[in-house]
C-alpha positions in Angstrom: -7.9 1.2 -8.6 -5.6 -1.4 -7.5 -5.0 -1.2 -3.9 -1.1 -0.8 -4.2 -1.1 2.0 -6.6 1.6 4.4 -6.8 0.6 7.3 -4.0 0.6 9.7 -7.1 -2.2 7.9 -8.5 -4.2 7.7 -5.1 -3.9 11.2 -3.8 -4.8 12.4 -7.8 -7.9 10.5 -7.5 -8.5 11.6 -4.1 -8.2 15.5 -5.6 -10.6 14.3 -8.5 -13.4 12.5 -6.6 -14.8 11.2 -3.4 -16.0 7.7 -5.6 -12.8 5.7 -5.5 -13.0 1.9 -4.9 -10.0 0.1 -4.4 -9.5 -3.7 -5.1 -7.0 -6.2 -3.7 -3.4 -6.2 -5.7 -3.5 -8.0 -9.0 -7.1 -9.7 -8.2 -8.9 -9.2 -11.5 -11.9 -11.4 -10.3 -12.4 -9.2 -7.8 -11.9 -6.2 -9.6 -15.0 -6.9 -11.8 -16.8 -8.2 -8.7 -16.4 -3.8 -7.5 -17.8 -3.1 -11.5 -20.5 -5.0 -11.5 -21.9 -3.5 -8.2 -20.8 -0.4 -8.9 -22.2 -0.4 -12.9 -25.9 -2.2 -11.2 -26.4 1.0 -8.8 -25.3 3.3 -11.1 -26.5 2.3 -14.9 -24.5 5.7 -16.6 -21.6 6.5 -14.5 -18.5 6.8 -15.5 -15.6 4.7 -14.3 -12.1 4.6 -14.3 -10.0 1.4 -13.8 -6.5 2.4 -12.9 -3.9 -0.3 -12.4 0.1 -0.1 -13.5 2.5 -2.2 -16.0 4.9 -2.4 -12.8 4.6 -1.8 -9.2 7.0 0.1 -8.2 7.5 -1.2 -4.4 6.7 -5.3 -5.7 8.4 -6.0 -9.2 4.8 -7.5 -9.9 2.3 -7.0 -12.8 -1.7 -7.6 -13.7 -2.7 -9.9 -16.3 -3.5 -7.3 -18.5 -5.7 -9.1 -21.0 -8.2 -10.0 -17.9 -7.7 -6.6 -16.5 -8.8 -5.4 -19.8 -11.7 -8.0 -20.4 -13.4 -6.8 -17.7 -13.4 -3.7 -18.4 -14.9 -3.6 -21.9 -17.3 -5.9 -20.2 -18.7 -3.1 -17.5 -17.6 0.3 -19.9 -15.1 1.2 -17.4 -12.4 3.3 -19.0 -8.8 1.8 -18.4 -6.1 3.6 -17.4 -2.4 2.2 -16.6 0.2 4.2 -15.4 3.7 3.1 -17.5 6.3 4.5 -15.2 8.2 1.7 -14.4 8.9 -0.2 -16.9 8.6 2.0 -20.3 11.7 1.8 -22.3 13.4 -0.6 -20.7 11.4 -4.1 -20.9 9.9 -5.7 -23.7 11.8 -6.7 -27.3 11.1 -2.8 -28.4 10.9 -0.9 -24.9 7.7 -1.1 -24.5 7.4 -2.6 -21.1 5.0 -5.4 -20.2 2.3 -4.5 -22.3 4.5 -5.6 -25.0 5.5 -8.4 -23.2 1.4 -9.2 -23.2 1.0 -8.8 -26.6 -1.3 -5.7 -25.8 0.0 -2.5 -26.4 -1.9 0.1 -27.6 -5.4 -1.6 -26.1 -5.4 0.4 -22.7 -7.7 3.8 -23.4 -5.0 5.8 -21.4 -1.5 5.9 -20.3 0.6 7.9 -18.0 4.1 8.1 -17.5 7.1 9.4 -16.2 9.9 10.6 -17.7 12.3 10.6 -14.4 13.1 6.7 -14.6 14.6 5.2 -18.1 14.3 9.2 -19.7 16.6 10.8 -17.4 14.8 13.5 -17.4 11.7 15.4 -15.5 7.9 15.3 -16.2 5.9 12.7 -17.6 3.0 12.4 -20.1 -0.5 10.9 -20.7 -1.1 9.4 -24.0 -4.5 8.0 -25.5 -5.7 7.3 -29.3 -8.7 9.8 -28.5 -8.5 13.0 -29.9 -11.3 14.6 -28.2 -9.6 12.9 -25.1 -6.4 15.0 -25.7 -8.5 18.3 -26.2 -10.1 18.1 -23.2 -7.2 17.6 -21.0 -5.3 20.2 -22.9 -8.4 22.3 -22.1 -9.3 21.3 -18.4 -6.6 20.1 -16.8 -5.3 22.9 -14.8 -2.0 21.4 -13.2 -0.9 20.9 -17.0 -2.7 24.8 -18.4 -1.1 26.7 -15.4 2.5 25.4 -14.3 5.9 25.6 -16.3 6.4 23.7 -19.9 9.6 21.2 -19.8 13.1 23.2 -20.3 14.5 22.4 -23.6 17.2 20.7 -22.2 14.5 18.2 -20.6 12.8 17.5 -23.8 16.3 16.9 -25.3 17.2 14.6 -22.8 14.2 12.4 -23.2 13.6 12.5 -26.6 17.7 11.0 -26.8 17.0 8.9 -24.3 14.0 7.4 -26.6 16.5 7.7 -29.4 18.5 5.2 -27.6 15.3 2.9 -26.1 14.5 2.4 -30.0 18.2 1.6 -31.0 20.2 -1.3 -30.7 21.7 0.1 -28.2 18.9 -0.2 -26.4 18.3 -3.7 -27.1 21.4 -4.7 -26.0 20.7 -2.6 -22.5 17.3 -4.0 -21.9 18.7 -7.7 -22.2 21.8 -6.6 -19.9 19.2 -5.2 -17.7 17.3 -8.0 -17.3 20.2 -10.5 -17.1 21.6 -8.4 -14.3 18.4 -8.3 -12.4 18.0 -12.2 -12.9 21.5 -12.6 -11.1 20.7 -10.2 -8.7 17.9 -12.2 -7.9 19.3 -15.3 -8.2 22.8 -14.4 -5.8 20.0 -12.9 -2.8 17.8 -16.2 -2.6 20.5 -18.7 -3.0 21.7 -16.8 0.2 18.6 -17.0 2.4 16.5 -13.8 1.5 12.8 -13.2 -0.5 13.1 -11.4 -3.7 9.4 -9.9 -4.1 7.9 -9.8 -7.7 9.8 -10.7 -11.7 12.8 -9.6 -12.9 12.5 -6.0 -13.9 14.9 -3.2 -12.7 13.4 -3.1 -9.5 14.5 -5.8 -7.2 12.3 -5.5 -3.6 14.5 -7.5 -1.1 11.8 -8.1 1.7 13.3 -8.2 5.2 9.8 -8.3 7.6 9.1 -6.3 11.2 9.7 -2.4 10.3 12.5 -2.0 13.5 15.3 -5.0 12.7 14.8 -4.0 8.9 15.6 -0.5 9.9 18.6 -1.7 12.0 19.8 -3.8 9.3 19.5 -1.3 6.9 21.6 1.4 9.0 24.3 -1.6 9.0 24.2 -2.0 5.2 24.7 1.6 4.9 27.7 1.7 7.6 29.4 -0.2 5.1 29.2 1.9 1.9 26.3 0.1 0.0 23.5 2.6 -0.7 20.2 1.1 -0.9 16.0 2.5 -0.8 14.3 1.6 2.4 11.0 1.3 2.6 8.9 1.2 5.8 5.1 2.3 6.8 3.5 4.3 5.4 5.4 3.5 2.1 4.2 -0.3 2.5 2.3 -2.1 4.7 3.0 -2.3 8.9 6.1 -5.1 8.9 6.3 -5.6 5.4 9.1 -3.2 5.1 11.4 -4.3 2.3 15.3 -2.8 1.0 14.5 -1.7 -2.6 17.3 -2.1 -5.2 17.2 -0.5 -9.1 19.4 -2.3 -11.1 20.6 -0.7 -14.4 22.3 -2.0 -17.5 25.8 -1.0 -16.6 26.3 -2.9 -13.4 28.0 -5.6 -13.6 28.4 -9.0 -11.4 30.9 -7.8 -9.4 28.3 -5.3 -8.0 25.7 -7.5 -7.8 28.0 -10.0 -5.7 29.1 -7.1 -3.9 26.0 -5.6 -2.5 25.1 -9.5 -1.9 28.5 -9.8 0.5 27.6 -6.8 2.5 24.3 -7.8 3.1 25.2 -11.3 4.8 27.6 -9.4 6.5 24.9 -6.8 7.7 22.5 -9.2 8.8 25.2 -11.6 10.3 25.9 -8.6 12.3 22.2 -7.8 13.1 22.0 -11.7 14.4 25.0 -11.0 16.9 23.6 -8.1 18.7 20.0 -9.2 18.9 20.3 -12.9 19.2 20.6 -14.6 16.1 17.6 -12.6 14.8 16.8 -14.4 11.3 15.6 -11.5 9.0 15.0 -13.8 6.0 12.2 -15.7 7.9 10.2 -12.6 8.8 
């Protein structure tokens, strides 16, 4: 699995197996470098190659028809988790494999229906039918907890309604034009957008303490806004984590902007002109 998969995705295959290789983020070339070794010791194994359509803590994505290639090319199994970006990329909502011109080619997807579906759960979705019997069989976190309330299935399945609507065309496009000027108002003012445009927009500040500090200033003045810090990322690579939606408009985005020079203009006085955007 990619090295910066989502922490679901590491502690499941750490409940499943003791055989987990991970590979450096996005590196494809090294990814079947790990397959071939792994596929020349053991000639029948089964493997698994998980990676995701977005990265949740990043804004980044695979090149899926590589990550796909190689693959096929060792009988690995793929598996890409969909959370992030299902329903509300691509022309029909169907994230970056769209985007790709590849969906439907992974063997399985997971999802969640907590980010564009409003709702709780998620899914796992394949073309294999002897696939879906066996996990409606064997997979005892599915067989022996609580089926989704109505209520949640109603939510999501009107919230898929609208992904498939053009509604939901006009959203996506407002999403992604919002996350564009987002992007576009933060690094014309000194700071490092991480990843594309998708709703997720990582502003990456550096050393885990003045991020913290700066953060704490931020929210003194009434913006709210994800911070992420070890063990969520990497030591110093902590980052403030934005999720931009349809219906926000400029104003917001030039808000949150404002307050942010003004946080780390702050941050600069008390420790000594402290310049968070080099770190």
């Amino acid at each position: 699995m990619d090295v910066l998969s989502h922490a679901c995705l590491q502690e499941g295959a750490k409940a499943a197996t003791e055989n987990i290789a991970s590979f450096p983020h996005l590196d494809n070339i090294a990814l079947e470098k790990r397959l071939k070794r792994i596929r020349s010791n053991h000639p029948k194994a089964f493997i698994l190659a998980i990676t995701e359509t977005v990265f949740s803590m990043d804004s980044d994505t695979p090149d899926f028809a590589g990550f796909l290639e190689v693959c096929r090319e060792y009988g690995a199994v793929s598996l890409v988790d969909v959370a992030h970006d299902l329903g509300c990329l691509g022309p029909t909502g169907r994230g970056q494999l769209e985007v790709q011109h590849l969906v439907g080619t992974p063997d399985l997807l997971i999802g969640s229906f907590s980010k564009t579906f409003a709702s709780n759960g998620g899914f796992i979705a394949t073309n294999d039918a002897g696939v879906k019997e066996y996990l409606k069989m064997y997979s005892s976190p599915q067989t022996f907890s609580n089926a989704l309330s109505p209520i949640q299935v109603a939510i999501a399945s009107t919230a898929l309604d609208i992904v498939k609507s053009a509604e939901g065309l006009q959203r996506r496009q407002k999403l992604l034009s919002n996350s564009s000027y987002l992007r576009n108002k933060l690094t014309g003012s000194g700071f490092t957008c991480l990843g594309e445009p998708t709703a997720i927009v990582p502003v990456f500040l550096g050393e885990d303490e003045p991020a913290r500090q700066l953060w704490r200033l931020l929210s003194n003045r009434g913006v709210a806004s994800n911070f992420v810090e070890f063990p969520g990322v990497a030591n110093n690579r902590a980052r403030i984590r934005m999720q931009v939606q349809s219906d926000h408009s400029d104003e917001h985005a030039d808000r949150f902007v404002q307050e942010l020079i003004a946080s780390r203009a702050s941050l600069d006085e008390k420790e000594g002109q402290l310049n968070l955007a080099a770190l």
